[in-house]
GUBA-204303 format. One record per residue (C-alpha): residue in one letter; x, y, z. Coordinates in steps of 0.001 Angstrom, whole numbers, padded with zeros to 6 digits, always signed. Example, Ala and Ser with C-alpha at 12.3 -4.5 7.8 and 13.67 -1.06 7.14 Angstrom:
<lodos>
A+012300-004500+007800;S+013670-001060+007140;
</lodos>
This chain:
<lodos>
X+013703+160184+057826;X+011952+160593+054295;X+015676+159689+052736;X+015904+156444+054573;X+012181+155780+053823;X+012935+156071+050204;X+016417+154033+050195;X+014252+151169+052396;X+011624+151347+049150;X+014520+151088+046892;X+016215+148358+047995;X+012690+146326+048897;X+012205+146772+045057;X+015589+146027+043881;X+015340+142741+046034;X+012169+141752+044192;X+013175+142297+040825;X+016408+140360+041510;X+013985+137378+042553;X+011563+137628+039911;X+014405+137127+037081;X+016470+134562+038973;X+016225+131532+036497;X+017789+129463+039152;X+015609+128289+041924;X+015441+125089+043895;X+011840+125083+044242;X+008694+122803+043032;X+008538+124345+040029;X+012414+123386+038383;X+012667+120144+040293;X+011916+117261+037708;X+011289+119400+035096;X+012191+118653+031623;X+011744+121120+028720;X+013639+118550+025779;X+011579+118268+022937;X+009725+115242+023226;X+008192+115224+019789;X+009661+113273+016852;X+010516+116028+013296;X+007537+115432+010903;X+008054+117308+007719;X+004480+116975+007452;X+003803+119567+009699;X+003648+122973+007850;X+005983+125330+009431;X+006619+129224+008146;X+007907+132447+010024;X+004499+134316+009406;X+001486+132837+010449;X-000642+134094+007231;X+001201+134087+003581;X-000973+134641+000163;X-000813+132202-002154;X+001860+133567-004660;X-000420+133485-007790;X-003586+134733-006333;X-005964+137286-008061;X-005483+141092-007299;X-008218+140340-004323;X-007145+137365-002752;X-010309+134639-002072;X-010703+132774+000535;X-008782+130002-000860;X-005312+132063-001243;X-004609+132862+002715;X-002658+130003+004026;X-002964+130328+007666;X-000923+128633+010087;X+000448+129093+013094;X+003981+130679+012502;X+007228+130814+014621;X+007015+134480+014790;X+003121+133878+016426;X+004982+131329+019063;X+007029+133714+020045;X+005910+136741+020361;X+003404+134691+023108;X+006750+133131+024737;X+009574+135724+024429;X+008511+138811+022891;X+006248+140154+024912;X+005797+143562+025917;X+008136+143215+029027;X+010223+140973+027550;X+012232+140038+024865;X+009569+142418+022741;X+009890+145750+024843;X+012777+146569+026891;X+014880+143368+027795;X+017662+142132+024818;X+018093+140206+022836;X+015023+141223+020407;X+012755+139066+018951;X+010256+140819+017021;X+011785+140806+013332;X+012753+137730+010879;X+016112+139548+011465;X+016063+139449+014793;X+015384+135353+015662;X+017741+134770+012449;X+020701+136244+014978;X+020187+133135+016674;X+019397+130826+014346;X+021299+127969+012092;X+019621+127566+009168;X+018941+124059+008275;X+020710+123495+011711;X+018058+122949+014971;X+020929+121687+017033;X+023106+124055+016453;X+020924+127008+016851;X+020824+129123+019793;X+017247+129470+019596;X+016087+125973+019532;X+018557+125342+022860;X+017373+128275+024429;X+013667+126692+024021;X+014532+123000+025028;X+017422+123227+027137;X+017292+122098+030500;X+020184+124306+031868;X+017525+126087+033464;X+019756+129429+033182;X+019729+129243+029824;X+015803+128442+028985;X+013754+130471+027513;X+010964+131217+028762;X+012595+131799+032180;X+011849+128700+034518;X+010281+130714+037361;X+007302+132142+034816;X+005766+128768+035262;X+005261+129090+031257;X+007131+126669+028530;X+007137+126097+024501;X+004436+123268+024391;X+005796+120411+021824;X+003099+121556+018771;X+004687+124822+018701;X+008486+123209+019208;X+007706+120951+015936;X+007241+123672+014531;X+010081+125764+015360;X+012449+122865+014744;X+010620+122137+011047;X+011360+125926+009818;X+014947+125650+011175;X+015388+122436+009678;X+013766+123247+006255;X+015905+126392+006015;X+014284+129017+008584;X+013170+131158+005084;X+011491+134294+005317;X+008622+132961+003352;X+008091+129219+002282;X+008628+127485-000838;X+008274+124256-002214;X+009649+122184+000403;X+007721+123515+002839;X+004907+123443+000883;X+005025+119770-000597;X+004855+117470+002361;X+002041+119134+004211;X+000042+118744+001286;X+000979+115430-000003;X-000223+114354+003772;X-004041+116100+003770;X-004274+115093-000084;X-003041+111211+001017;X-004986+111048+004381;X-008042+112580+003028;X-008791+111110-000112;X-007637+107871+000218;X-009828+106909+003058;X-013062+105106+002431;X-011325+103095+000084;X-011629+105354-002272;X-008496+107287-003845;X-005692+103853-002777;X-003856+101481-004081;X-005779+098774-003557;X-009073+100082-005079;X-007472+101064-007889;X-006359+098021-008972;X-009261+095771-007378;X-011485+096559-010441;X-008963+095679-013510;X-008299+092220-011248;X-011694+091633-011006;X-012242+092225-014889;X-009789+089432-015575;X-007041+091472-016762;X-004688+090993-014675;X-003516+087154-015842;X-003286+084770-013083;X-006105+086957-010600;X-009979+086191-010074;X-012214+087527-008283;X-011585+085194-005422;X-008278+087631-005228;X-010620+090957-004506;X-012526+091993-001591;X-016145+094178-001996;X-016508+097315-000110;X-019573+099366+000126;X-020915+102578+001165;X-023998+104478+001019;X-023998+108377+000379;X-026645+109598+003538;X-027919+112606+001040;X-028649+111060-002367;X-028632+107424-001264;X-026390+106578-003689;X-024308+103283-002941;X-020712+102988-004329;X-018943+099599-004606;X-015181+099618-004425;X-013048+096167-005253;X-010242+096089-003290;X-006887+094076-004552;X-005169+093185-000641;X-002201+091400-001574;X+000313+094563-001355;X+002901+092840-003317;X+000351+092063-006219;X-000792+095640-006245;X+002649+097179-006081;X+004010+095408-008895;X+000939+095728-010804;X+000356+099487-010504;X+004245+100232-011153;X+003733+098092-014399;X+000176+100338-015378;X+001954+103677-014370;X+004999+102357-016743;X+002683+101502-019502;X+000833+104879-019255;X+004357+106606-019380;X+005732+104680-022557;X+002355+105040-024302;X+002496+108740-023569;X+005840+109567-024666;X+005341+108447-028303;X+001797+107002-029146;X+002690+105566-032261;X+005971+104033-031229;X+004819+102692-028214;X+000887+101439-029356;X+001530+098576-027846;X+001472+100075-024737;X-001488+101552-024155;X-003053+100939-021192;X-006112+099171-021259;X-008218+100537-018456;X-012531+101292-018379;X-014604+102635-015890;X-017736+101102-017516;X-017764+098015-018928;X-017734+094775-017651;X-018133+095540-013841;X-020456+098877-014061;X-021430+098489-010557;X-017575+099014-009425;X-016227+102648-008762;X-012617+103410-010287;X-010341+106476-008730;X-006731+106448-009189;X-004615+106323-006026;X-003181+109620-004107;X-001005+107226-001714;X+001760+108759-002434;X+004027+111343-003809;X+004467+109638-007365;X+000983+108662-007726;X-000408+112456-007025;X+002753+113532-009729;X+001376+110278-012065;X-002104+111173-011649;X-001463+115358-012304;X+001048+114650-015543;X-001456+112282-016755;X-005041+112721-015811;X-007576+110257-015217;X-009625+111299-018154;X-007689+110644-020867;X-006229+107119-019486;X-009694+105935-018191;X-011771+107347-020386;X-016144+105844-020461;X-015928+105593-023929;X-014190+103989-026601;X-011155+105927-028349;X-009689+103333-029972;X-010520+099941-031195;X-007269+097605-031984;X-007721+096662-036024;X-006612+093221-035840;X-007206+092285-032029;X-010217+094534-032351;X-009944+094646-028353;X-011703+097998-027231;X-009241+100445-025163;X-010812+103288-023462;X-007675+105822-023609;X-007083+109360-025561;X-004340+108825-027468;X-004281+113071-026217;X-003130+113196-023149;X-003489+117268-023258;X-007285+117098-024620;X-008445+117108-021236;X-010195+118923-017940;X-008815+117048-014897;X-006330+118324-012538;X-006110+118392-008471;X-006956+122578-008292;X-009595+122286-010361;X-010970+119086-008065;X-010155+121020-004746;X-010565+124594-005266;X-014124+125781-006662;X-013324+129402-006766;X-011280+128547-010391;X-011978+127276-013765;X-010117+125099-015874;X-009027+125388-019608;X-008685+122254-021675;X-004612+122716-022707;X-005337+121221-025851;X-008714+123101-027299;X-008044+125893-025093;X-011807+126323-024369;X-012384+126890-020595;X-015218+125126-018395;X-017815+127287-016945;X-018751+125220-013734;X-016688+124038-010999;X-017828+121810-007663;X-014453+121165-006076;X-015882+117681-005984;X-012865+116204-004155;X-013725+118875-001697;X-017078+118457-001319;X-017109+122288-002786;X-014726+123176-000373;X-016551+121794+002235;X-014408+119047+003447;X-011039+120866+003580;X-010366+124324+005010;X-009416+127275+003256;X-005865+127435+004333;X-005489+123568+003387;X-007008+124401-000274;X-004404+127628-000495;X-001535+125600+000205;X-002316+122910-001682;X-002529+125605-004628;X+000794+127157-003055;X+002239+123585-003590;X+000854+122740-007091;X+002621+125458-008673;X+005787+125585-006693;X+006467+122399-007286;X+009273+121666-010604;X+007986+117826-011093;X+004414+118954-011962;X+004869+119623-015722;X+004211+123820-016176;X+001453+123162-018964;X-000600+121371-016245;X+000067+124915-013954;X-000350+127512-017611;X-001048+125219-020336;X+000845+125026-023845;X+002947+128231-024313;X+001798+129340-021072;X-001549+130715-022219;X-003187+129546-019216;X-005755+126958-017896;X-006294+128353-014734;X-008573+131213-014024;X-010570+132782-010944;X-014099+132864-011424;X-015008+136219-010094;X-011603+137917-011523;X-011304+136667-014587;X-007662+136802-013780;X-005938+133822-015731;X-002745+131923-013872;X+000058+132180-016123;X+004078+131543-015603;
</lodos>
């Protein structure tokens, strides 16, 4: 009697556990379902395998600012598939290693990795998470998978992962309130007259009042995008020539103030972009829009307010957005002693992990000239305050 007690238990269980991982199932919770991604591939969204990674560079005791922390593939995971009972504990395949998701992944490849079908697939005895768990991949955590397959499924990021994700909080954040764009940038020179052929009937006025020091800023705003455009590619060309050979090219200096005539107006160069955050880092704003005179034309005797130096300055992005560093000038070599993170709003108005990758992106990144990342003969022009420890090559 005990026996057939025992083989009744047995089979009642066996029964169960058949049901519970049956994928297949015609009830409420499969019919109309659909598990396809329904997102569109961003490259702006930062995806990595580990949800924390240190800033490459950082001191021996990593600040605040060095943790880039993210939600990772390995995090999204490990909550969908690996669990305990799962594909983390006694049911294969694994998925608690790099090495283990990279069995079923395509680098490079979403569609062709077994992975990203297993997560989107609506062959429901093939998905992954099983159907009947009532539990799917929501579409964040799918951009994200499908971003680190499609940017290489690396161990740790580089670069590429790195540069769009911080192009798009530098662009969104700094050029709204009129201040770091196009169109502010190039309202002030238009309304100065020196842009032939514009007046100030061409510009619009934009104000706003800072709530702590009452402080009002007034921005000139050039709207016509096709003035701007070709106007700002013709500056940024100017700026390059004059750079490359001051002497040959004189007659390209850029003639740009922040003072004089319109003192009211404030100036920023424009982070719209890609090429104007590389324009603006290879040749910073204080050398080509300097408040003082450098040089004074002998026979036009026009005023220009440029350094002929383009090195014999203390302006760079970091610097601007991280206030646990100081700054060297490249050319004098002497270092600064204070740091705000103005752009920040001393770190204020972007989180750590944003600050640590835009760091992780500023020296990754080969078009960002290496004596703006360690100065001339890599001595360094970047240093943590509390370390001392100087950022070199």
């Amino acid at each position: 009697m005990i026996k057939l007690i025992t083989l009744f238990f047995l089979m009642g269980a066996l029964t169960t556990f058949s049901i519970q991982c049956k994928k297949e199932d015609s009830n409420s919770v499969i019919t109309g379902l659909n598990r396809s991604f329904k997102g569109n591939a961003d490259s702006t969204v930062y995806a990595s395998f580990y949800s924390s990674n240190i800033f490459a560079l950082a001191s021996a005791n990593p600040t605040l600012n060095d943790s880039i922390n993210y939600r990772g593939v390995q995090s999204i995971l490990t909550e969908s598939c690996a669990t305990g009972n799962c594909h983390g504990g006694p049911i294969s395949p694994k998925f608690n290693t790099y090495a283990d998701v990279m069995k079923y992944v395509t680098a490079g490849n979403p569609g062709a990795s077994k992975l990203w079908t297993a997560i989107t697939t609506n062959d429901f005895n093939k998905a992954m998470p099983p159907i009947t768990t009532g539990n799917d991949v929501a579409d964040a955590d799918k951009a994200i998978i499908y971003n680190w397959i499609l940017n290489g499924a690396k161990e740790r990021p580089d670069a590429n992962d790195f540069r769009p994700a911080a192009i798009a909080i530098i662009s969104s954040g700094c050029t709204s309130g009129n201040c770091h764009n196009e169109a502010t940038s190039t309202g002030v020179w238009a309304r100065k007259g020196l842009i032939p052929g514009l007046t100030a009937a061409d510009t619009a006025v934009w104000s706003t009042t800072n709530l702590t020091t009452n402080a009002v800023s007034t921005y000139l705003q050039l709207n016509n995008t096709i003035l701007r455009n070709t106007i700002l590619a013709a500056y940024k060309d100017s700026v390059r020539k004059f750079y490359t050979d001051t002497l040959a090219n004189a007659s390209y200096r850029p003639y740009k103030t922040f003072s004089t005539p319109v003192a009211a107006a404030s100036v920023r160069g424009p982070f719209n972009n890609y090429d104007d955050i590389i324009f603006d880092i290879s040749y910073p704003k204080g050398v080509r829009s300097n408040t003082a005179v450098a040089y004074t034309d002998p026979i036009t005797k026009k005023a220009y307010y440029v350094k002929g130096d383009y090195l014999n300055g203390t302006s760079a992005i970091v610097l601007r957005v991280d206030s646990t560093i100081l700054m060297a000038n490249p050319r004098t070599g002497v270092w600064g002693t204070t740091n705000t993170a103005g752009m920040a709003n001393s770190d204020g108005g972007l989180k750590p992990s944003e600050i640590a990758l835009i760091k992780a992106w500023y020296f990754s990144d080969q078009n960002i000239p290496d004596v703006w990342k360690y100065g001339i003969g890599n001595a360094g022009i970047f240093k943590y305050k509390v370390s001392g420890k100087i950022i070199t090559k």
